[in-house]
C-alpha positions in Angstrom: -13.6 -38.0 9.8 -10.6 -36.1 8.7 -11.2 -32.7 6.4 -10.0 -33.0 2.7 -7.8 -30.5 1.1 -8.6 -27.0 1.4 -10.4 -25.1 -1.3 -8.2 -22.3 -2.9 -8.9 -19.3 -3.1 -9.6 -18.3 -6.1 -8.1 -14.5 -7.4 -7.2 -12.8 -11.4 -4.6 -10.9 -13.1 -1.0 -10.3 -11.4 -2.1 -7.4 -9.1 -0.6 -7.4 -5.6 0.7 -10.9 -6.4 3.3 -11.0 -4.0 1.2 -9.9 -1.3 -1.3 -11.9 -1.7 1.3 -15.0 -1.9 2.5 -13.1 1.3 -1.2 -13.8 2.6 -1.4 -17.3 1.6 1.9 -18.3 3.1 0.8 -16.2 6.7 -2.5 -17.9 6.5 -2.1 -21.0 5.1 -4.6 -20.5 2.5 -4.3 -22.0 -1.1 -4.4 -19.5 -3.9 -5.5 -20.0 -7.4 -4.2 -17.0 -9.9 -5.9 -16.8 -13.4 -5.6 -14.3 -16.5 -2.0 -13.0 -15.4 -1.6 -11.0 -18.3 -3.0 -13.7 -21.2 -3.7 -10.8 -23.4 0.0 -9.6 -23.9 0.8 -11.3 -27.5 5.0 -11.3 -26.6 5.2 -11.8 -22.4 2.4 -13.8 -21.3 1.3 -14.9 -18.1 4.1 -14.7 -14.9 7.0 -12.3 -15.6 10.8 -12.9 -14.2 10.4 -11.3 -11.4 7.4 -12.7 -10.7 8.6 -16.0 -11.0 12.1 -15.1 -9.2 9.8 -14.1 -6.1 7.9 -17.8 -6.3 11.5 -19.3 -5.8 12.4 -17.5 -2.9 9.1 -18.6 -1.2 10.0 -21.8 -2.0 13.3 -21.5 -0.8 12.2 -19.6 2.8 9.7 -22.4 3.1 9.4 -26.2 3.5 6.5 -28.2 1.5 5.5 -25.3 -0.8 3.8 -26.7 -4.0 3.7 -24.6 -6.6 1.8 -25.5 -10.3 2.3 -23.0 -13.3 0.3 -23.6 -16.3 2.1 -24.3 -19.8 1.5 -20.6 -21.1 2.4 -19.0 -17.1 -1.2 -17.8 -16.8 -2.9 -19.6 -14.5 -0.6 -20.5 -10.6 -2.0 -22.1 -7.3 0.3 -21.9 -5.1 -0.7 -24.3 -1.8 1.7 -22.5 1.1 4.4 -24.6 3.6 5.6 -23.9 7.0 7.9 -20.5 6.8 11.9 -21.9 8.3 13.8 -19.4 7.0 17.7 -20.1 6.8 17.2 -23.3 8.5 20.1 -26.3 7.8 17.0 -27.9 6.3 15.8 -25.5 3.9 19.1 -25.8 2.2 21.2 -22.8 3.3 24.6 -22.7 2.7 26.5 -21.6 6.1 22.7 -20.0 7.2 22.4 -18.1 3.9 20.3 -18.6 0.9 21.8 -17.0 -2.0 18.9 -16.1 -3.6 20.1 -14.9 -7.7 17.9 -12.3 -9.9 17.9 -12.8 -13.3 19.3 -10.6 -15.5 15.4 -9.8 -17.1 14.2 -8.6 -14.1 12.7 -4.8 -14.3 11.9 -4.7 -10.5 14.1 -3.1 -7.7 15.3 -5.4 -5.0 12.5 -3.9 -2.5 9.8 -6.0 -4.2 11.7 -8.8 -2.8 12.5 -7.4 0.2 9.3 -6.1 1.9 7.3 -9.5 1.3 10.3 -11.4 2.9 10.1 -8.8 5.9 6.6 -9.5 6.5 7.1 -13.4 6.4 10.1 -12.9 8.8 8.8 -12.3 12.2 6.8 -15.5 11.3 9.3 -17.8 10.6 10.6 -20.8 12.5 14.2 -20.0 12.0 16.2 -16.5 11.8 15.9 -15.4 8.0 19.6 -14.8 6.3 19.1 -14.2 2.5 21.7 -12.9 0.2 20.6 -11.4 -2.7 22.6 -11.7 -5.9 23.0 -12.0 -9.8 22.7 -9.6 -12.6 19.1 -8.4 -12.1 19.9 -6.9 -8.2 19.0 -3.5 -8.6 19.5 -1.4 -5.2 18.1 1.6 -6.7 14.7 3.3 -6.8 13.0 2.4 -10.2 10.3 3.6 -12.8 7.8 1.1 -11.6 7.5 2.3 -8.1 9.6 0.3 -6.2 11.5 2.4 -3.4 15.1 2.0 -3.0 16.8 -1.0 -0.7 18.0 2.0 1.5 14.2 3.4 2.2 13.4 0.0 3.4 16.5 0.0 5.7 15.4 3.8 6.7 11.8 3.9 6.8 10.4 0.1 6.8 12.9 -1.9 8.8 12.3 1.0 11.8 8.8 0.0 11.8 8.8 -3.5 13.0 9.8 -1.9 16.1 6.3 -0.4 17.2 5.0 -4.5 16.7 7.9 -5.4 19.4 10.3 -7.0 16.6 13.5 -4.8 16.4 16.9 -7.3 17.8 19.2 -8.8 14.9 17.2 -7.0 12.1 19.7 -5.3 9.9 19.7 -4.6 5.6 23.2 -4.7 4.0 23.8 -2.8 0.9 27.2 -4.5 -0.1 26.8 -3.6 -3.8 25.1 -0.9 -4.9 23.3 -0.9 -8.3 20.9 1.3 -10.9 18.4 0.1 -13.7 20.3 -1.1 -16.9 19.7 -0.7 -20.1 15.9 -1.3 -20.7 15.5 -1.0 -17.1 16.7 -4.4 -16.6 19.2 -5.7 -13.8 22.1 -3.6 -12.0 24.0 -6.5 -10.7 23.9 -5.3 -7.3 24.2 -7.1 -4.2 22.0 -7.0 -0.6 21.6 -9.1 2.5 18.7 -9.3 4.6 19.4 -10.5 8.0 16.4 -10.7 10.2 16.8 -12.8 13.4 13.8 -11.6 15.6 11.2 -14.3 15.5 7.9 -13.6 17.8 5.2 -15.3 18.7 2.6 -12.7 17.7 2.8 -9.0 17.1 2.3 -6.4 19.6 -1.1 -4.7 18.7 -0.5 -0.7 18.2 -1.9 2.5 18.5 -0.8 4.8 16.3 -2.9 8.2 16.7 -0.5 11.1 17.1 1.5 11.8 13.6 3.4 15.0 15.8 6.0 17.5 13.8 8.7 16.8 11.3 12.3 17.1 13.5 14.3 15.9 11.5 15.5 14.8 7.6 18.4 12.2 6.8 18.6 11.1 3.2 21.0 9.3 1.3 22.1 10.6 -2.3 24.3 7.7 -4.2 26.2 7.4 -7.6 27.1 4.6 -9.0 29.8 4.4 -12.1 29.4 8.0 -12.6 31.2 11.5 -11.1 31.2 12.2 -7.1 30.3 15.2 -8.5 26.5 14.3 -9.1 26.0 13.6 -5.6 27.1 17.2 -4.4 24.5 18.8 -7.3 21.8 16.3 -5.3 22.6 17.7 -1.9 22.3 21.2 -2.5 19.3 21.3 -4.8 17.1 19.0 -2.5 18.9 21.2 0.3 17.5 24.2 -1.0 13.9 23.1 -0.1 14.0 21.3 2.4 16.9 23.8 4.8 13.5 26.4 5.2 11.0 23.6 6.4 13.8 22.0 9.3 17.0 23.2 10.6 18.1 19.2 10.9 18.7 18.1 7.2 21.2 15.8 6.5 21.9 14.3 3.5 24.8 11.8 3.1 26.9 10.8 -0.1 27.4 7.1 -1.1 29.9 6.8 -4.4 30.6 3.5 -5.6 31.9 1.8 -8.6 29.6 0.0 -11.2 29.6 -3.8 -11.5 31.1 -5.3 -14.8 29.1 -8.2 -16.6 29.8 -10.1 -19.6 29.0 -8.8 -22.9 28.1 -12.2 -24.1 29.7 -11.7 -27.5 30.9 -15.3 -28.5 33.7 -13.6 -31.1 35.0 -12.0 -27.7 34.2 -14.3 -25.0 36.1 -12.0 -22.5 34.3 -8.5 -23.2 32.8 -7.4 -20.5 30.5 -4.1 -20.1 29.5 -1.5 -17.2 25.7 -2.1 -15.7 24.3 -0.1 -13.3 25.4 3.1 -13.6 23.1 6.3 -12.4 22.6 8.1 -9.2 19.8 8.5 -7.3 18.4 10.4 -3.8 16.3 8.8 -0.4 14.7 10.5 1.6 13.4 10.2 4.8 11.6 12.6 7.3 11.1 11.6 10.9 8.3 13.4 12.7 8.7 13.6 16.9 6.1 10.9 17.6 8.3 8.5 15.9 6.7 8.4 12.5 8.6 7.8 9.2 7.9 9.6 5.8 9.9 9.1 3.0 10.7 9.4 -0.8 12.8 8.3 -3.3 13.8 9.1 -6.9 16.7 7.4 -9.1 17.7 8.5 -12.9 15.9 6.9 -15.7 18.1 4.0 -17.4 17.6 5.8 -20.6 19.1 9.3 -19.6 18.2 12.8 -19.9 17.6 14.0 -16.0 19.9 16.2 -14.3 20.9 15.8 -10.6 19.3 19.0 -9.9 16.0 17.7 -11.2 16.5 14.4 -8.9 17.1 16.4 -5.8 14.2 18.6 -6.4 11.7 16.6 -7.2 12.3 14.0 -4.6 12.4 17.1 -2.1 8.6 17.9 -3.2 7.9 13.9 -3.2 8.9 14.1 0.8 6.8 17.1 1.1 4.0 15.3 -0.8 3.9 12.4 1.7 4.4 14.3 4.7 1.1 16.8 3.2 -0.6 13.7 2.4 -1.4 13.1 6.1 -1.4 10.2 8.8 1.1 8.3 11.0 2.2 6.4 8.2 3.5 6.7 4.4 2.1 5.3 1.8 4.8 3.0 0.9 4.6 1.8 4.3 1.0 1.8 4.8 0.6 -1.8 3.6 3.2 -3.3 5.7 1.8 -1.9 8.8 -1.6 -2.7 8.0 -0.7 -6.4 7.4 1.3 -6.8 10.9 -2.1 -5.5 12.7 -4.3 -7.8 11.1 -2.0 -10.9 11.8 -1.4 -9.8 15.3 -3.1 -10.8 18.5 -6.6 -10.7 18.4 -7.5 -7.0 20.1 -8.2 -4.0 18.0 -5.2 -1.8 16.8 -5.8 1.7 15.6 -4.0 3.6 12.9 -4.6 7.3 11.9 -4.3 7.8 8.0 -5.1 10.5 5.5 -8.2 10.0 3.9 -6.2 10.3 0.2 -3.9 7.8 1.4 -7.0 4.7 2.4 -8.7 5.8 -1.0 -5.9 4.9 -2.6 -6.4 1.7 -5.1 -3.6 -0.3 -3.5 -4.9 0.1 0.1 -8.5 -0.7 -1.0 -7.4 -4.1 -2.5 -5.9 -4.8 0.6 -8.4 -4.6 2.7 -10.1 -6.7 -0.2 -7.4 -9.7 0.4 -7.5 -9.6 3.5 -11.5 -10.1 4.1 -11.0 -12.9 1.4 -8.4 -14.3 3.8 -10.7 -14.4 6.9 -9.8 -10.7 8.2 -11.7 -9.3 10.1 -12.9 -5.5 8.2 -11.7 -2.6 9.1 -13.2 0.2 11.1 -13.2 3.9 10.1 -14.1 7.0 11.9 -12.8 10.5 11.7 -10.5 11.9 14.1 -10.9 14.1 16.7 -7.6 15.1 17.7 -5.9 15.4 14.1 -6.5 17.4 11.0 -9.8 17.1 9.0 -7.9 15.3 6.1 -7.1 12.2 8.4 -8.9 9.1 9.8 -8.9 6.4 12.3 -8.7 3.2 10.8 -9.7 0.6 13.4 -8.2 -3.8 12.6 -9.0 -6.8 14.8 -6.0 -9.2 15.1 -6.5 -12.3 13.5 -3.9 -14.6 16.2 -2.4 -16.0 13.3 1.4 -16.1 15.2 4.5 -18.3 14.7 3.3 -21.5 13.6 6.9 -22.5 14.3 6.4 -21.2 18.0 3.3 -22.6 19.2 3.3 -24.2 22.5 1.5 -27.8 22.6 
């Protein structure tokens, strides 16, 4: 007798929503989301971005069904197979141009890490352009980390799983929060052709010394000049801590849009415009730390205020302990628990696995049949850190399965 439908699983309020679609899609779990923000009395339920993000799953799979209630908060989402930029999912030359709209408050990088993880797993290489007025390339107020960090400290990762041919993050148009926060109209392409069959399981143990710094400081729309101010203030920490900083300058021009003013159809304004710092430090075991810090849409920061305080942001990670950031912590994590079933180990500071964002993920990921996760202290490393022990799950390619 055949087995009906799958239950969903059932999970409230917008927390970690895309991971947990991220989940579901790996998994092939059903998801049921309730109470996404119904007490908000102007924005309730699924915001733009949020429903921007539901597209591009739909558009990177094939037989997704999504159902959104009438107010936006309750979604089930019932997951497909992942093709990527398959003929068949509807990619134009092997590229879905995926467009933000112009309300969206998030930085590109919410996008881009979720699609990352559902990469490796996908039946076809992924080739997504990202596009339209709400692109924004820069760090942003919410916590999202600049597309460059994710080029710089993310991409690098996949490596250490045995995924790291044909991966490669294109900044063709670079872009700061507008006005409100809202869009930059910058454009990105994510090309990620390194499909496996299941993850390498690592061993990550030995965090080593900082050897080295790179960093990227960027204007866009505004004077060269507030790159050079970036340099040498973040300089100015970081020179005494390692004799190989290097910080490179990125100037472009900001993006025009229309104004929409129907007595002037042709008016168009400047979006965009700010400058910002990434920074990443690279340890000589291989590990990435990094940082990031952009200017407020609204104004009133100095460069010299940017390049310091992202300085002390690096040296805040790098204090913080472990083999891994925090920003990255999440992506790493995931990859061991969807690897091959064998145990994979992972040294982290203890303020780091405390953190709120970690403990809901090892939260999803129980709820998504997980197996729990093993801690011990370390013996080799500094008090502060921990040995965080994950079983595989053998989830793999469905898309590369062998009969």
């Amino acid at each position: 007798m055949a087995e009906g439908p799958r239950k969903p699983l059932r999970f409230t309020t917008q927390k970690s929503l895309a991971h947990r679609l991220v989940l579901s899609t790996l998994t092939g779990r059903p998801i049921h989301v309730s109470q996404i923000r119904p007490s908000s009395p102007t924005n309730p339920g699924l915001a733009p971005h949020e429903i921007s993000f539901l597209r591009l799953l739909e558009a990177v799979t094939n037989g997704s069904h999504i159902e959104i209630s009438y107010t936006g908060s309750t979604l089930v989402y019932r997951p497909g197979l992942i093709t990527g930029s398959s003929p068949s999912s509807g990619a134009s030359g092997g590229v879905i141009k995926h467009e933000l709209p112009a309300g969206c408050t998030r930085a590109v990088s919410y996008f881009l890490i979720p699609l990352c993880l559902l990469a490796p797993f996908s039946k076809a290489p992924v080739n997504v352009l990202f596009t339209g007025p709400g692109v924004i390339t820069s760090a942003t107020s919410t916590g999202d980390m600049s597309a460059d960090s994710v080029r710089t400290a993310i991409l690098p990762l996949y490596a250490q799983f045995g995924i790291e041919r044909e991966i490669e993050l294109r900044i063709l148009r670079r872009s700061n929060p507008g006005p409100g926060g809202k869009g930059g109209a910058g454009e990105v392409q994510l090309v990620f052709g390194h499909q496996v069959r299941l993850p390498k399981t690592i061993h990550l143990l030995n965090p080593g010394r900082v050897k080295r710094i790179r960093g990227v400081a960027y204007c866009t729309g505004v004077s060269a000049s507030n790159n050079a101010r970036i340099i040498e203030a973040a300089r100015g920490i970081l020179n005494p801590m390692t004799g190989d900083t290097y910080i490179f300058s990125d100037v472009s021009s900001a993006s025009f849009l229309p104004t929409g003013d129907k007595s002037n159809p042709n008016a168009k304004t400047k979006v965009g415009i700010g400058f910002g710092l990434s920074l990443v430090a690279e340890s000589s075991t291989g590990c990435l730390y990094s940082a990031d810090l952009a200017s407020p849409s609204g104004g009133g920061q100095t460069p010299e205020d940017i390049g310091q305080q992202c300085a002390y942001q690096l040296l805040e990670s790098i204090s913080a302990g472990g083999a891994v950031s925090l920003a990255a912590t999440p992506t790493v994590l995931t990859l061991m628990a969807m690897g091959s079933e064998d145990v994979g180990r992972l040294q982290m500071g203890r303020d780091i696995l405390g953190t709120e964002e970690i403990v809901g993920l090892a939260r999803d990921l129980r709820t998504f049949g997980a197996s729990g996760w093993g801690i011990r202290d370390t013996t080799s490393g500094p008090e502060t850190d921990v040995v965080v022990s994950v079983v595989g799950r053998g989830v793999g390619n469905v898309g590369r399965k062998i009969a």
